[in-house]
C-alpha positions in Angstrom: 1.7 34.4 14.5 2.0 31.4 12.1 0.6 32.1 8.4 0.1 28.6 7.4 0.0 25.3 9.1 2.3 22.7 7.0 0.6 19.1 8.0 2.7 17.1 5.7 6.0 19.1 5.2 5.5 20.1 2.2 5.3 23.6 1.9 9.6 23.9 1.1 12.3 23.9 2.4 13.3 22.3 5.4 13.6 25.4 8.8 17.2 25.2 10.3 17.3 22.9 12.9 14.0 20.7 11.9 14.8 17.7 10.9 11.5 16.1 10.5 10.7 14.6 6.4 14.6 15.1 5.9 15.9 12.0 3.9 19.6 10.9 2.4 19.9 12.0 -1.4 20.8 9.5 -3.8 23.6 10.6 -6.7 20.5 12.0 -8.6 19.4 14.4 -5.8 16.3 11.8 -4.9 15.2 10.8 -1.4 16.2 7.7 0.0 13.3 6.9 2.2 13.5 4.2 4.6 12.0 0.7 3.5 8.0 0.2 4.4 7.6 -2.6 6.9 3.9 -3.8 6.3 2.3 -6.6 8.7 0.6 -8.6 6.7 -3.5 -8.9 8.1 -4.5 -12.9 6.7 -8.4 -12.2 6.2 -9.1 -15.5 5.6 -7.9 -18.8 7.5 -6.5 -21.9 5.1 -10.2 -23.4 5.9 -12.3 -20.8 4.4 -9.5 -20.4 1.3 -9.7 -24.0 0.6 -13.9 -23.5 0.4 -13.8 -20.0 -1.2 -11.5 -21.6 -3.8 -13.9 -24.4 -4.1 -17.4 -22.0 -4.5 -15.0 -20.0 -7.2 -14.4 -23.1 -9.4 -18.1 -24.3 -8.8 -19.3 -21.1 -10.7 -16.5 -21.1 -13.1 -18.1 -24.6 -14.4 -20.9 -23.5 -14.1 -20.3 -20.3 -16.0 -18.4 -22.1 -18.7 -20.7 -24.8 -19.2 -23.8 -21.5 -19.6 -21.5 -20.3 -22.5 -20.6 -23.4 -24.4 -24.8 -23.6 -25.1 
């Protein structure tokens, strides 16, 4: 029977044979991991930039002109 469930490979050394969370070392002994490919997720259209950049500037004014009384 297992003792201990490891969910993220961290609980040592690597078993013989498994070669899951095994990276390349570097000179220094650190990982290598392979580069992180993120999709980038636009959450706003050029459209609703342009007016959210225009409402942002409004109550910058506005705030700056509040401040100078």
């Amino acid at each position: 029977m297992i003792e201990k469930i490891d969910t993220q490979g961290m609980s040592g050394e690597s078993v013989k044979g498994c070669t899951d969370n095994v990276y390349p070392r570097d000179a220094e002994g650190n990982p290598i991991y392979p580069p992180a490919n993120f999709k980038v997720w636009p959450i706003f259209d050029d459209k609703e930039r342009a007016e959210l950049k225009e409402i942002m500037i409004e109550a910058l004014r506005e705030w700056a002109n509040e401040t100078k009384e």
